[in-house]
DSSP file (Angstrom, degrees, kcal/mol; ACC not computed):
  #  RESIDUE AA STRUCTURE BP1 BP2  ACC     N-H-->O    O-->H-N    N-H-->O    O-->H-N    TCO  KAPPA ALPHA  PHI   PSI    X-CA   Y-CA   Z-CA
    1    1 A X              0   0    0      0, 0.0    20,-0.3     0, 0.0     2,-0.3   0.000 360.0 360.0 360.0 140.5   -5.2   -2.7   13.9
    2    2 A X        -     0   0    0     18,-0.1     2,-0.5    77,-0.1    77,-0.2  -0.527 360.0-126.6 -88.5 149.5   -8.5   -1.4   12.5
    3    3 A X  E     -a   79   0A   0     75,-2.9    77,-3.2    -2,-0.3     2,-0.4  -0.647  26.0-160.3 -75.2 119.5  -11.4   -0.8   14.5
    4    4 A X  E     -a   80   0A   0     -2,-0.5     2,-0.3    75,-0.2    77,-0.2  -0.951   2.4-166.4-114.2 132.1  -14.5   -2.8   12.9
    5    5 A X        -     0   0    0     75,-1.7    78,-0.4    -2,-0.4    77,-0.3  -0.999  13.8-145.7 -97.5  99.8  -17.4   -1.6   13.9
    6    6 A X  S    S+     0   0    0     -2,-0.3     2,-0.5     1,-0.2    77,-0.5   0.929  75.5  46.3 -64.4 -63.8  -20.6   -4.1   13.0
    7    7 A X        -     0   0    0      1,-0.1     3,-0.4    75,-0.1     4,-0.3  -0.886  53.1-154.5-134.6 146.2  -23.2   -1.2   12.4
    8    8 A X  S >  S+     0   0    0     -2,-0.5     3,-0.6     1,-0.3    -1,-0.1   0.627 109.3  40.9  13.9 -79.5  -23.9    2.0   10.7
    9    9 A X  T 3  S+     0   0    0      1,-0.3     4,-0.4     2,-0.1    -1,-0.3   0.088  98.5  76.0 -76.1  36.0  -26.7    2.8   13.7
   10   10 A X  T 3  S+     0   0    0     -3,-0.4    -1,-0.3     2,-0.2    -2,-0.2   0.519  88.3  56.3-119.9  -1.6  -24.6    1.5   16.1
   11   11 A X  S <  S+     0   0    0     -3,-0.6     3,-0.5    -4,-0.3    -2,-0.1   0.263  83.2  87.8-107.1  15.0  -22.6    4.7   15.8
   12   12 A X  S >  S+     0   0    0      1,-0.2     2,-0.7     2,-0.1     3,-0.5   0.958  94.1  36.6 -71.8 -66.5  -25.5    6.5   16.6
   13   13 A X  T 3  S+     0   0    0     -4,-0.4    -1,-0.2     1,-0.2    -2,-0.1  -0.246  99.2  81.6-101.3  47.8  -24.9    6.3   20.4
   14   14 A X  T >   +     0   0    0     -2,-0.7     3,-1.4    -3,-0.5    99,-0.4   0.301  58.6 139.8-132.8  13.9  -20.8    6.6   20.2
   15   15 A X  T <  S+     0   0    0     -3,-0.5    99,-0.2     1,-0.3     3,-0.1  -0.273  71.5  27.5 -56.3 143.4  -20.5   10.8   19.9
   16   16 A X  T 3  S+     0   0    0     97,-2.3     2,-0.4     1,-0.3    -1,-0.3   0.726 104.0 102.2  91.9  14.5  -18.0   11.9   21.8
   17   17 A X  E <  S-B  113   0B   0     -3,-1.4    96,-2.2    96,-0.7     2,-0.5  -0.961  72.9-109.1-145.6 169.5  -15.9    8.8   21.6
   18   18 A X  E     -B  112   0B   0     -2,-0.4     3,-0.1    94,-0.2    94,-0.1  -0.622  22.2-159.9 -96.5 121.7  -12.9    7.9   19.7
   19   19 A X  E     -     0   0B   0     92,-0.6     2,-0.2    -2,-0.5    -1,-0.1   0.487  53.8 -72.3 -87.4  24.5  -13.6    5.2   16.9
   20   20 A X  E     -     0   0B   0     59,-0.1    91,-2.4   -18,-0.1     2,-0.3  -0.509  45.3 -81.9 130.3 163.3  -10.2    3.9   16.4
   21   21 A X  E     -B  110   0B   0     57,-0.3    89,-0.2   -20,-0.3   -18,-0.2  -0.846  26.0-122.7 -90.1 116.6   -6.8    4.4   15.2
   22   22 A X        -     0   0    0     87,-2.2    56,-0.1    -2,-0.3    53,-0.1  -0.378  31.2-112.1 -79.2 154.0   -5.0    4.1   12.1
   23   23 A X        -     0   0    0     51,-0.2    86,-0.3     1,-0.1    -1,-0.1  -0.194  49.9 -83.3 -84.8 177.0   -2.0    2.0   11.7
   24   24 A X        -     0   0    0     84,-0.1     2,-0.3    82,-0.1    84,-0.2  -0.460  46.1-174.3 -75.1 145.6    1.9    4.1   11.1
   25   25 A X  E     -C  107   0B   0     82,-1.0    82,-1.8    -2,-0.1     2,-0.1  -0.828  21.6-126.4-161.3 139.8    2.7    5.3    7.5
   26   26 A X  E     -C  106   0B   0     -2,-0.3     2,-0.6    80,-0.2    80,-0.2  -0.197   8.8-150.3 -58.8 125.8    6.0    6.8    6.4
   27   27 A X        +     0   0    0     78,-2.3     2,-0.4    75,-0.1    77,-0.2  -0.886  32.4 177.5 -91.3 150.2    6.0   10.4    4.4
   28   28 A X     >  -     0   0    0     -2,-0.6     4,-1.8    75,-0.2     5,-0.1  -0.977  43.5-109.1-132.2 149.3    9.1   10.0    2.2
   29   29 A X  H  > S+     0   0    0     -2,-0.4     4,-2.1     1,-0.2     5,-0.1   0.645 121.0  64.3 -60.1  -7.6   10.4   12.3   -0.2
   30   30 A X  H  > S+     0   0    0      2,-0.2     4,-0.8     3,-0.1    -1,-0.2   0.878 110.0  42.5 -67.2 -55.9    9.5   10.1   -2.9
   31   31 A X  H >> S+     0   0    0      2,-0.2     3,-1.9     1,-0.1     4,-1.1   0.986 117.0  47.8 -36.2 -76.2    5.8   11.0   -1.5
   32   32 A X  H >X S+     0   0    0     -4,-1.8     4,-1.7     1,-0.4     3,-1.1   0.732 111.6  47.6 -54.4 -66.4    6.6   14.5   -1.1
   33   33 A X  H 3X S+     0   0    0     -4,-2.1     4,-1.5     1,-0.2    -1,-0.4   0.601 113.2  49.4 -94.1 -18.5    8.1   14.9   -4.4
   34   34 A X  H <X S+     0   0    0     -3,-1.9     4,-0.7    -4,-0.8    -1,-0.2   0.834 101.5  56.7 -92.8 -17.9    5.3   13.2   -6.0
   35   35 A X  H <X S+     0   0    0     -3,-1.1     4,-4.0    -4,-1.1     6,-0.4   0.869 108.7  54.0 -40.3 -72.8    2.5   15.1   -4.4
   36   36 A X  H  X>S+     0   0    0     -4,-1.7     4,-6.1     1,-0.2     5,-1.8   0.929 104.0  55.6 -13.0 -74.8    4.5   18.5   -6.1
   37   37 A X  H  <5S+     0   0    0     -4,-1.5    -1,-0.2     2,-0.2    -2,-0.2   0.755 114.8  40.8 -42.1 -48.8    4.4   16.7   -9.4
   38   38 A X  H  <5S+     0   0    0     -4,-0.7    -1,-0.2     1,-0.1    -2,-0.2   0.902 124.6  31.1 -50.1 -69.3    0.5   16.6   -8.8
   39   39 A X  H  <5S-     0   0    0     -4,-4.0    -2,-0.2     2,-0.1    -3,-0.2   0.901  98.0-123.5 -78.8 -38.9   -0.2   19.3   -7.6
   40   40 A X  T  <5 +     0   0    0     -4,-6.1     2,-0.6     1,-0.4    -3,-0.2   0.344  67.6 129.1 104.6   0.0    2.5   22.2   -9.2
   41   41 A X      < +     0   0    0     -5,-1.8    -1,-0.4    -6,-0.4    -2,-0.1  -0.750  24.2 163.4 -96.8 137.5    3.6   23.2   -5.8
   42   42 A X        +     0   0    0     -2,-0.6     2,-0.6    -3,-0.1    -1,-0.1   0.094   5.7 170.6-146.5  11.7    7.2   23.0   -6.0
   43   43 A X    >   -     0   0    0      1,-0.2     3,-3.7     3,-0.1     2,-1.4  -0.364  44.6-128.4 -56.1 102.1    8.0   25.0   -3.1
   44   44 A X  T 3> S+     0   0    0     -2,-0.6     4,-0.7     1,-0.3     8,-0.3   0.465 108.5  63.5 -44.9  -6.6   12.0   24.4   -2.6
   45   45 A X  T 34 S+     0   0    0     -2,-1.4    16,-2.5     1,-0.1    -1,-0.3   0.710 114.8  35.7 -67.4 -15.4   10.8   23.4    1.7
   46   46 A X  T <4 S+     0   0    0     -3,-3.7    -2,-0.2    14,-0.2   -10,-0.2   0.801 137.3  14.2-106.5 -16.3    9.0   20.7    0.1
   47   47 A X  T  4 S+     0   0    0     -4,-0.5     2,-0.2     1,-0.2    -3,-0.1   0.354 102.3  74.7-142.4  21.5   11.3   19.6   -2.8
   48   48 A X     X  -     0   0    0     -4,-0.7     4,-3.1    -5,-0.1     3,-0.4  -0.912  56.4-171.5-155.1  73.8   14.9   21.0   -2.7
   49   49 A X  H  > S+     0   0    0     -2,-0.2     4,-0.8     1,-0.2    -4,-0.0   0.708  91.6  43.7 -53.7 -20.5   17.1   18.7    0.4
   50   50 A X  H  4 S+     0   0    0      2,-0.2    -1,-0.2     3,-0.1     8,-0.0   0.732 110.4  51.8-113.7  -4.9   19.8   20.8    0.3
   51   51 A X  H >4 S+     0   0    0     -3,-0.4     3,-2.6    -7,-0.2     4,-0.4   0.820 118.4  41.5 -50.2 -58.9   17.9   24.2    0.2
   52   52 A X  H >< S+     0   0    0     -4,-3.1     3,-1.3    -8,-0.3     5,-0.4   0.837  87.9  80.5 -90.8 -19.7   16.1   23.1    3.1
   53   53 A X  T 3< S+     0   0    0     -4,-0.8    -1,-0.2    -5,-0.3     5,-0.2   0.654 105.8  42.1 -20.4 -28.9   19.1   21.7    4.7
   54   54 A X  T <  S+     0   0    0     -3,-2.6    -2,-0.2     3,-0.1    -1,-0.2   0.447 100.8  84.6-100.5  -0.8   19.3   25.8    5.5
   55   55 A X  S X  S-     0   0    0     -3,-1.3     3,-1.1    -4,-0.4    -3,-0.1  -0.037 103.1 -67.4 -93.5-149.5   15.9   26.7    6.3
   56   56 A X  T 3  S+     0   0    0      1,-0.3    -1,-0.1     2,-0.1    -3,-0.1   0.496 123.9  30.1 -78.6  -4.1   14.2   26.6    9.2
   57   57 A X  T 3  S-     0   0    0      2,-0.5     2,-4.7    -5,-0.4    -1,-0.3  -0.422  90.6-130.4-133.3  56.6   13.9   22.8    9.7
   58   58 A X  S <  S+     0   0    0     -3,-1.1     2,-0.2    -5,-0.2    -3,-0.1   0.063  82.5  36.0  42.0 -31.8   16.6   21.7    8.3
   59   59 A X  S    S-     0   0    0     -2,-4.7    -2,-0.5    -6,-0.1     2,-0.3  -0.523 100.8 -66.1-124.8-159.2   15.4   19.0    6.1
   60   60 A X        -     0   0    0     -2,-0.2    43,-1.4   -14,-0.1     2,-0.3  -0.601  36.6-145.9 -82.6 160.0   12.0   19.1    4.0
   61   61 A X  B     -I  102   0C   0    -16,-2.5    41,-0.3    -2,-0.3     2,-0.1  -0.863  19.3-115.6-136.0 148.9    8.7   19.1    5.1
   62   62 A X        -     0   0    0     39,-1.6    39,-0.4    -2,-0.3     2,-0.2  -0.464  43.7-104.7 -69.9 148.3    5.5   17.5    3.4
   63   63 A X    >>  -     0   0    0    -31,-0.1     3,-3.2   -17,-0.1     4,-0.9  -0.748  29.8-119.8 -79.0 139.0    2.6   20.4    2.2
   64   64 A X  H 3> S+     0   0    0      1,-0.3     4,-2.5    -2,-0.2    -1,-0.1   0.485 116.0  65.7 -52.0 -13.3    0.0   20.3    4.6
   65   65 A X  H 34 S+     0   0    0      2,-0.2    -1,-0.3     3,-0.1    -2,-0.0   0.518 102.3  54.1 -88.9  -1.5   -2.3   19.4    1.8
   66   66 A X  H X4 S+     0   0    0     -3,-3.2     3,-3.9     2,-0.2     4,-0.4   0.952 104.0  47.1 -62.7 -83.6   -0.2   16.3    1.7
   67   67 A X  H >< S+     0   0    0     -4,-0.9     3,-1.0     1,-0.5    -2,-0.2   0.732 116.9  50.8 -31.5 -64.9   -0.6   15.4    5.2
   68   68 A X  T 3< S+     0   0    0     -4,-2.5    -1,-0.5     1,-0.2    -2,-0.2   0.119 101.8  56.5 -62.3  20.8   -4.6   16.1    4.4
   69   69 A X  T <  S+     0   0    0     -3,-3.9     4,-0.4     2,-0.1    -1,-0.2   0.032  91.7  72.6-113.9   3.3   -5.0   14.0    1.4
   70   70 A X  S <  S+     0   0    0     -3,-1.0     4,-0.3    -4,-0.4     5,-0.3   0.353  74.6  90.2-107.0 -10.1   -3.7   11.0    3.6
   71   71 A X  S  > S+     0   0    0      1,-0.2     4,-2.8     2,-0.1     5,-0.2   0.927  84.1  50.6 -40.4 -55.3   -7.4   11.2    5.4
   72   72 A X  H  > S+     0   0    0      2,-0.2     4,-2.7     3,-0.2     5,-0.2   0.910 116.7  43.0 -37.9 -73.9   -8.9    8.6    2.8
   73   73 A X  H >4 S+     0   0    0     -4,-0.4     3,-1.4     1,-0.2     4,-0.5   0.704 113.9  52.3 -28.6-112.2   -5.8    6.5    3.7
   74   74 A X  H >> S+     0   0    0     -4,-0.3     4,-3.0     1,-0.3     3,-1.3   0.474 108.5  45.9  45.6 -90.7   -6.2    7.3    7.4
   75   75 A X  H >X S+     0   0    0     -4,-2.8     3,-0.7    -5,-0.3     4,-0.5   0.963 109.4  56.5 -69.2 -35.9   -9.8    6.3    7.8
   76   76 A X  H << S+     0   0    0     -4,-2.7    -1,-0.3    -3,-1.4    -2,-0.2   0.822 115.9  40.1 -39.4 -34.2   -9.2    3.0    5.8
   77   77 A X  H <4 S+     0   0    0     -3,-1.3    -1,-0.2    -4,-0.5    -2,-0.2   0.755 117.5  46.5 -98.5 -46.2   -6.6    2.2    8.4
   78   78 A X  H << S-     0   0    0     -4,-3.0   -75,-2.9    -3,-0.7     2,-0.4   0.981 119.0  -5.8 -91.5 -70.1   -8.3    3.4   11.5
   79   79 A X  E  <  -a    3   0A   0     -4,-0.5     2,-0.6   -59,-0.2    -1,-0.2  -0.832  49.8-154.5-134.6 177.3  -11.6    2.1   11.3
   80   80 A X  E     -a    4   0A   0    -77,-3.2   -75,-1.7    -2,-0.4     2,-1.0  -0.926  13.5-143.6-133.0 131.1  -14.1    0.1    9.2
   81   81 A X    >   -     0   0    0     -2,-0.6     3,-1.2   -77,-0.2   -73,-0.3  -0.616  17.3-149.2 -95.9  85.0  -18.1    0.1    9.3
   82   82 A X  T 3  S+     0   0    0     -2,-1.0   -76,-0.2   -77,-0.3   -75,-0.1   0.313  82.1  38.8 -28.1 -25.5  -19.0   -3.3    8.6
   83   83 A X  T 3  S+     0   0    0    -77,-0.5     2,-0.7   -78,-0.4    -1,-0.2   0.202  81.9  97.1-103.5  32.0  -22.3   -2.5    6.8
   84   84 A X    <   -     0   0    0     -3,-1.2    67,-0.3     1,-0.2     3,-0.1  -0.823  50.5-162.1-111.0 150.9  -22.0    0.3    4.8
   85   85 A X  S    S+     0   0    0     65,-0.9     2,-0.4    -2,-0.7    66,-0.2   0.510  77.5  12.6 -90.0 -11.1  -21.3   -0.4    0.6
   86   86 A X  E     -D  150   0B   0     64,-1.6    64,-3.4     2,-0.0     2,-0.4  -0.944  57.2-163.5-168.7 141.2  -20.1    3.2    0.0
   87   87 A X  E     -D  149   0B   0     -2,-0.4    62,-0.2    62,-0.3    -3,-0.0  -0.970  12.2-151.4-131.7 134.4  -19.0    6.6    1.7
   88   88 A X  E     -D  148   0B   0     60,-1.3    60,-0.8    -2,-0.4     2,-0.3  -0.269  24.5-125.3 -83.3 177.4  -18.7    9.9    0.1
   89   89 A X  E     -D  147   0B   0     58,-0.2    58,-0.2     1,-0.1    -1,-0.0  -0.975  31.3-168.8-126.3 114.3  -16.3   12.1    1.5
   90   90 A X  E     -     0   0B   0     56,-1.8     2,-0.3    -2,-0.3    57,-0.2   0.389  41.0 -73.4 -79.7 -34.1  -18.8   15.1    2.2
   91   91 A X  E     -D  146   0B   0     55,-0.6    55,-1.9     0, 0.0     2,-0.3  -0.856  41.1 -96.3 134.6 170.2  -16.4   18.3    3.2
   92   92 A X  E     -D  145   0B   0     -2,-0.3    53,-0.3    53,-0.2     3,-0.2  -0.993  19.6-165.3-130.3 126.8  -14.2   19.7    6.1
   93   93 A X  S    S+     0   0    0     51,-2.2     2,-0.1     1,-0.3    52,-0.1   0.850  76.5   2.1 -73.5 -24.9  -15.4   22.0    8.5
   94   94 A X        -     0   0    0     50,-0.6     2,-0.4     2,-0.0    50,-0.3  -0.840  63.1-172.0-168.8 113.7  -12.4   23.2    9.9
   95   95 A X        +     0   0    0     48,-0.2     2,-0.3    -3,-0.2    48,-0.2  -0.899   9.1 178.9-116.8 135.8   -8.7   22.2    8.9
   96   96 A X  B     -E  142   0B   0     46,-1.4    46,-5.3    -2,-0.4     2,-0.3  -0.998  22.4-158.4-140.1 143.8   -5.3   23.4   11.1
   97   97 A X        +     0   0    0     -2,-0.3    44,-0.2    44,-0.2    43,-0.1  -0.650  25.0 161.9-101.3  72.1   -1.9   22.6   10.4
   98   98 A X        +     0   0    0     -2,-0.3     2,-0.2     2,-0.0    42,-0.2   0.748  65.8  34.2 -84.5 -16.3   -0.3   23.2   14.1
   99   99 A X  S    S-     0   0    0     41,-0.7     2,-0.2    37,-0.0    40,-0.0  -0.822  81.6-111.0-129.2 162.1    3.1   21.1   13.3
  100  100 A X        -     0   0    0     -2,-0.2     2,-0.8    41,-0.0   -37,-0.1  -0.866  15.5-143.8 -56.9 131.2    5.4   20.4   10.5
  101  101 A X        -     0   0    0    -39,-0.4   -39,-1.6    -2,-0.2     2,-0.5  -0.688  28.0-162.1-132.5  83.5    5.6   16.9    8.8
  102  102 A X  B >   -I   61   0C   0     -2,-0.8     3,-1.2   -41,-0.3   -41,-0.3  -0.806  36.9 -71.7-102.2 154.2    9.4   16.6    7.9
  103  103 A X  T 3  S+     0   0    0    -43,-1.4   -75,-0.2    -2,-0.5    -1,-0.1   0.626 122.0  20.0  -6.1 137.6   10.8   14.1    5.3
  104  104 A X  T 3  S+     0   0    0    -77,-0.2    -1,-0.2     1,-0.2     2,-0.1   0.461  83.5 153.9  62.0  -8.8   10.6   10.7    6.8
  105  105 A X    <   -     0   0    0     -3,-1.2   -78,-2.3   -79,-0.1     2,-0.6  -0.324  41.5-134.6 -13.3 105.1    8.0   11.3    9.5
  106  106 A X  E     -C   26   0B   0    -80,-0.2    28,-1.9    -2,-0.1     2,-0.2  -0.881  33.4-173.5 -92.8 122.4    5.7    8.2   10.8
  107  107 A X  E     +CF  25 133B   0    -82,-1.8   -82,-1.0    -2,-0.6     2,-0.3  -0.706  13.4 177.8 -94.1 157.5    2.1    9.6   10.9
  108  108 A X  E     - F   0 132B   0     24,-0.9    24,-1.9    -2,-0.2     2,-0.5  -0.934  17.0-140.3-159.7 153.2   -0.5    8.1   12.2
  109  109 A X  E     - F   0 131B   0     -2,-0.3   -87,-2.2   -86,-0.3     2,-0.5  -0.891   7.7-156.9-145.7 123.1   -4.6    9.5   12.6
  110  110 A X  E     -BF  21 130B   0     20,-1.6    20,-3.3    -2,-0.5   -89,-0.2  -0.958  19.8-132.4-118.6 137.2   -7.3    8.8   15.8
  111  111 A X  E     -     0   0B   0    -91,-2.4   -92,-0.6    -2,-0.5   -94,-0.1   0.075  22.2-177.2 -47.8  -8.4  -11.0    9.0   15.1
  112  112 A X  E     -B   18   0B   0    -94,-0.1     2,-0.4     1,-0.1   -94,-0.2   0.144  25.4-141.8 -36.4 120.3  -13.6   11.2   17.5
  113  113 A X  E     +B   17   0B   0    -96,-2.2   -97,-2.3   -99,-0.4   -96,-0.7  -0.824  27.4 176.4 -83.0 133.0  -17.0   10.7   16.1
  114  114 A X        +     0   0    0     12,-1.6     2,-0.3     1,-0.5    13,-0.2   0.626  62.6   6.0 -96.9 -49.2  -18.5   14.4   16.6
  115  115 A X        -     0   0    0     11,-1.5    -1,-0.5  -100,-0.1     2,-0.3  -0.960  55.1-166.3-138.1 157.0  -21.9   14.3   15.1
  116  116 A X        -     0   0    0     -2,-0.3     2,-0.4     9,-0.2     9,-0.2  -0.973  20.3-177.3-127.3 139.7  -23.9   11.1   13.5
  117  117 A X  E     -G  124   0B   0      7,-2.4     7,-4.8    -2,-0.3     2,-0.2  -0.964  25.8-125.7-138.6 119.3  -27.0   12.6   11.5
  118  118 A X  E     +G  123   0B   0     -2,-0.4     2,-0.3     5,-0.3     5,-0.2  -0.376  35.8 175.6 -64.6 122.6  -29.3   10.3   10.0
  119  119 A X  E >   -G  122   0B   0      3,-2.7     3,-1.8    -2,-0.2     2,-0.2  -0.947  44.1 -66.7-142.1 166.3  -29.7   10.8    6.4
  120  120 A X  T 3  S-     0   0    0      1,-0.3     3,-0.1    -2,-0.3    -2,-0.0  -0.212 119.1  -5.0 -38.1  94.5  -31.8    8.8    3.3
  121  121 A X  T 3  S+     0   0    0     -2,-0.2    30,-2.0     1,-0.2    -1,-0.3   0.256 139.8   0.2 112.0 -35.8  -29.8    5.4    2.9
  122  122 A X  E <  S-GH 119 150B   0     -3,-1.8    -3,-2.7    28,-0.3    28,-0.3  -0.722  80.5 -81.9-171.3-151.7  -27.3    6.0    5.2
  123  123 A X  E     -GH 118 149B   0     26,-4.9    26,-4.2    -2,-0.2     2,-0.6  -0.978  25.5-131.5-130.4 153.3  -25.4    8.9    8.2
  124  124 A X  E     -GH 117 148B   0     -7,-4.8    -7,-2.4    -2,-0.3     2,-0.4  -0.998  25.2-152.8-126.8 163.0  -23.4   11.6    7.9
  125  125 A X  E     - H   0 147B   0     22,-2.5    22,-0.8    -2,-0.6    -9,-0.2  -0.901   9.1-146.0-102.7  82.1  -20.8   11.5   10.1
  126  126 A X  E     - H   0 146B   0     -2,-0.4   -12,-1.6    20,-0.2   -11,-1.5  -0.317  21.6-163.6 -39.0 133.7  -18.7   14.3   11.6
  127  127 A X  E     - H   0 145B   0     18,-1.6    18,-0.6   -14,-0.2   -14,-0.2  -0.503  23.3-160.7-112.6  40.6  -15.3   13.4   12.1
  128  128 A X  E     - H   0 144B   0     -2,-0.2     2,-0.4    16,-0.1    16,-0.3  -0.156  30.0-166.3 -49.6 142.0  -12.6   15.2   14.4
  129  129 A X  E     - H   0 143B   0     14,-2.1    14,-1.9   -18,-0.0     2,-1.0  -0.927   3.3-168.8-123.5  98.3   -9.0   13.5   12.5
  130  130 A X  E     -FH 110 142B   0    -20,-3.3   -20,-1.6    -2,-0.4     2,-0.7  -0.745   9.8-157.8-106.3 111.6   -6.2   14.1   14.4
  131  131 A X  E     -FH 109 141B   0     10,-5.0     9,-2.9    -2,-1.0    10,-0.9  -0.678  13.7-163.7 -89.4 132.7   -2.8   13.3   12.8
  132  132 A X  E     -F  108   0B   0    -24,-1.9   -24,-0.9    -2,-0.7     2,-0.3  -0.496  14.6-134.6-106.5 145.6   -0.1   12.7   15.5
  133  133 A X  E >   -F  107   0B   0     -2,-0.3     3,-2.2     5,-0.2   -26,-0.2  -0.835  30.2-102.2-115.8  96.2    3.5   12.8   14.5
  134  134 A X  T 3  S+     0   0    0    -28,-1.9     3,-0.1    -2,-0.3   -28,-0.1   0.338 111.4   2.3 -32.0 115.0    6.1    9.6   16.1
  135  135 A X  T 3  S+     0   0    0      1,-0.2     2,-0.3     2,-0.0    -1,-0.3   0.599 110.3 118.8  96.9  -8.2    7.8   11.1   18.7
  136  136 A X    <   -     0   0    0     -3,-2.2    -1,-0.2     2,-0.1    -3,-0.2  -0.790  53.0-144.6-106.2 152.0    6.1   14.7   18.7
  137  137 A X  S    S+     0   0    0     -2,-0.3     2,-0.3    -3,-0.1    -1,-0.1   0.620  78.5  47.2 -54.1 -35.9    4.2   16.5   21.0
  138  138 A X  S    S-     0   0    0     -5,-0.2    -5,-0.2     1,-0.1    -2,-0.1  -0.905  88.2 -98.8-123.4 131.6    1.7   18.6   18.9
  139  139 A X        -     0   0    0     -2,-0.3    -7,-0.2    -7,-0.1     3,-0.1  -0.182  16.6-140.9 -46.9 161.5   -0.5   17.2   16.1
  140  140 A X  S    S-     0   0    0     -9,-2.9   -41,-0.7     1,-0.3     2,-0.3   0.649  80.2  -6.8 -74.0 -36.4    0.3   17.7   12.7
  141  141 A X  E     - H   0 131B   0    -10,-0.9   -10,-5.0   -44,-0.2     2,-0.5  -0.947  57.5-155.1-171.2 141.4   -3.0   18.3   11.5
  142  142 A X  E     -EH  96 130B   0    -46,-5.3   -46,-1.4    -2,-0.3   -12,-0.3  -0.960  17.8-169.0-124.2 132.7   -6.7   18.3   12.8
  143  143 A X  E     - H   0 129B   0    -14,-1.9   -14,-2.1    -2,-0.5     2,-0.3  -0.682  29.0-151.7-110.4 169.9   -9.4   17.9   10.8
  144  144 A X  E     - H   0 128B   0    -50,-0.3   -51,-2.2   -16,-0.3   -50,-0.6  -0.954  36.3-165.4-100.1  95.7  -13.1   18.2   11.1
  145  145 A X  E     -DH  92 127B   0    -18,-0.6   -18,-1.6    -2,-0.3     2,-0.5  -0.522   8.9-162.7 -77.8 128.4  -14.4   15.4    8.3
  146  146 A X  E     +DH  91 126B   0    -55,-1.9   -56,-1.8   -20,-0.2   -55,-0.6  -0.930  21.2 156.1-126.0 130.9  -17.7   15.1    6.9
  147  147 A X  E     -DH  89 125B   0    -22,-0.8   -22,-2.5    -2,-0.5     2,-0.3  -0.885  33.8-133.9-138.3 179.8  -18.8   12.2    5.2
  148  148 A X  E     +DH  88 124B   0    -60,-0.8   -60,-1.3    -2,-0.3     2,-0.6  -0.914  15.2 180.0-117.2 144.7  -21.6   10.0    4.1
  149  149 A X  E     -DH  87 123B   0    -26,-4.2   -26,-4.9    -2,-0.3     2,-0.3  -0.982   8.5-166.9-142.1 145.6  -21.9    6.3    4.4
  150  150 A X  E      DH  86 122B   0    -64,-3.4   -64,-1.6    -2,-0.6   -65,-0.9  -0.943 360.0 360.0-131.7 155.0  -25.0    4.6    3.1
  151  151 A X              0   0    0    -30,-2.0   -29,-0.2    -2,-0.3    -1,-0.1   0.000 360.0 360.0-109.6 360.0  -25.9    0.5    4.0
């Protein structure tokens, strides 16, 4: 369920704490293979089932730039700031891929607000996004998000 949050400045005093959770969503090869298409990466881990039926994980894996391109998704899912009309998505400070995301994989993303900086209109926000993988040990991916959200 997503976290609603009423206001902006009301995340002013919440650094250091986690603003919510994003609901499960499925990577499928359908994804995966349409991501490729997008992008031109067409590396046989990511798009070839019976190639990677030999490798090292046996099946296929999403590209990590998959996995990150899911933020947008993500933060819709995890939480919402009840006053704002618009947020940019700002930069990353620092992106790691510590796990692999194979085929069929439920992901899911928690919040830590890191910095709030008061800007013209609106904050920006520093983000930690940590995507968890059902059933794994290790994230998939951690981000450090910047964005902007204006009221």
């Amino acid at each position: 369920m997503t976290t609603q949050i009423a206001h902006l400045a009301d995340l002013a005093g919440r650094v250091g704490e986690v603003l919510g959770v994003s609901d499960w969503i499925t990577v499928d090869q359908a994804r995966i293979d349409r991501f490729a298409e997008a992008t031109g990466d067409h590396q046989w881990i990511h798009v070839d089932p019976v190639r990677a039926a030999t490798g090292p994980f046996g099946v296929t894996v999403a590209h990590g730039f998959l996995t990150l391109s899911l933020l947008p998704w993500f933060f819709d899912h995890g939480f919402v700031v009840n006053d704002t009309r618009m947020g940019l998505n700002y930069g990353l400070n620092k992106v790691r891929f510590p796990a692999p995301v194979p085929v069929d994989s439920r992901l899911r993303a928690q919040f830590k607000l890191l910095a709030y900086e008061p800007i013209d209109g609106g904050a920006q926000l520093l983000v930690e996004a940590t995507i968890e993988r059902e059933g794994a040990s290790k994230p998939v991916c951690v981000a450090e998000s910047l964005t902007r959200r204006f009221v």
